[in-house]
C-alpha positions in Angstrom: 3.8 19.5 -45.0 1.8 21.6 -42.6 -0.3 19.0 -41.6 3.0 16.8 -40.6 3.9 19.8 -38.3 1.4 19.9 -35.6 1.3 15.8 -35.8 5.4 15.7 -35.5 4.5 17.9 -32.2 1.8 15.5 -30.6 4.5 12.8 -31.2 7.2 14.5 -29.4 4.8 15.6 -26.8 3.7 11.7 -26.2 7.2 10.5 -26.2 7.9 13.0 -23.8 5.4 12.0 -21.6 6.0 8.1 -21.6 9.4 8.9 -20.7 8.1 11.1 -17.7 5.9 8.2 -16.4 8.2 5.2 -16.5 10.9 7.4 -15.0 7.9 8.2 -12.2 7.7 4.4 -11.9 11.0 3.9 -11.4 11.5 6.3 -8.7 9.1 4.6 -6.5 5.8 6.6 -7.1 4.5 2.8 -8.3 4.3 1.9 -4.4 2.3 5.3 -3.3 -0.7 2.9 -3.3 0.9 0.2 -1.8 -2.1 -2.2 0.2 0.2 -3.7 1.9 1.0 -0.1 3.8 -2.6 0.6 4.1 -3.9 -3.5 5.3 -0.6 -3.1 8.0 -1.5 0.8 8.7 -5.3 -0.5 9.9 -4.3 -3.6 11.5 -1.4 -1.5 13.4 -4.7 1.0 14.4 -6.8 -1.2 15.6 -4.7 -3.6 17.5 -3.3 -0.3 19.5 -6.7 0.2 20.0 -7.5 -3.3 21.5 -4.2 -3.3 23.5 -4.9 0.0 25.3 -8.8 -1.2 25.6 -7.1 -4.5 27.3 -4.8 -2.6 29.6 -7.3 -0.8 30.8 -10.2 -3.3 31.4 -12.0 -3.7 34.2 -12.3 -7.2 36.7 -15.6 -7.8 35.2 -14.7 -7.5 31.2 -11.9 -10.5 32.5 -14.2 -12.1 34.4 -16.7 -12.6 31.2 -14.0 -14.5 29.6 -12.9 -16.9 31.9 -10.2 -14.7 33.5 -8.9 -14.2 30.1 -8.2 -10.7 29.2 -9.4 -10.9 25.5 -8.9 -7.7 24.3 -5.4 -7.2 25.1 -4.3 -10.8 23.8 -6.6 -10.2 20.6 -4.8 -6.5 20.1 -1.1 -8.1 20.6 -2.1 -10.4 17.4 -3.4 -7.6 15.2 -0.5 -5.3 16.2 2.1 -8.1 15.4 0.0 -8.4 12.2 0.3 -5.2 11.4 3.7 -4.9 12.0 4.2 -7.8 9.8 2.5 -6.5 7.0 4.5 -2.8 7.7 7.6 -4.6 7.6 6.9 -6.8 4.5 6.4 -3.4 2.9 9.3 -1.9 4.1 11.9 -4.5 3.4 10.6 -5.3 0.1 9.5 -2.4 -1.6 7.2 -2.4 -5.2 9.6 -2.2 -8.0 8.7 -0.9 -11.2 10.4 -4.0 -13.3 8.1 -6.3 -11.0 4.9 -4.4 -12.3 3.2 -5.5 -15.0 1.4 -3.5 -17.9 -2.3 -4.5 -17.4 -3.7 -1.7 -19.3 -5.3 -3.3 -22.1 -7.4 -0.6 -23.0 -4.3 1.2 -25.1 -2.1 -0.9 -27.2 1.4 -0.3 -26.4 3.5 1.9 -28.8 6.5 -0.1 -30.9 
């Protein structure tokens, strides 16, 4: 019987700590990592970074293209993208019922 003590314990204590985790998943900490923050974040960078390159270019950066100021159409594009991809984020949040349990390496409790 004082084996069953200290095992009865572990139990309790692993319980407690599924509950804490899917109740973490629920909450939202499942979209911390969200890709589609960071893909829209660096897209959002870097066309801000082409636009202000392209408002600021000289006669003869437009006149290597034809006339065509490249680097502020090419920055407008990335920066919609980004936004795109911030938005998609934002308007449809990770939710932990739509995550699936792809940890194989530990079998799941009954």
């Amino acid at each position: 019987m004082a084996n069953s003590d200290p095992e009865r314990q572990a139990r309790e204590q692993i319980a407690k700590t599924e509950e804490a985790e899917a109740r973490d998943r629920a909450t939202g900490m499942a979209s911390l990592f969200d890709l589609r923050m960071v893909i829209g974040g660096l897209l959002a960078l870097d066309g801000l970074t082409l636009t202000v390159m392209g408002v600021f270019a000289s006669d003869d950066a437009k006149a290597k293209a034809a006339g065509i100021n490249i680097n502020l159409w090419a920055g407008l594009v990335i920066l919609a993208g980004g936004a795109i991809f911030l938005a998609w984020a934002a308007l449809r949040p990770l939710r932990a019922e739509d995550l699936q349990d792809t940890d194989t390496d530990h079998p799941k409790a009954d």
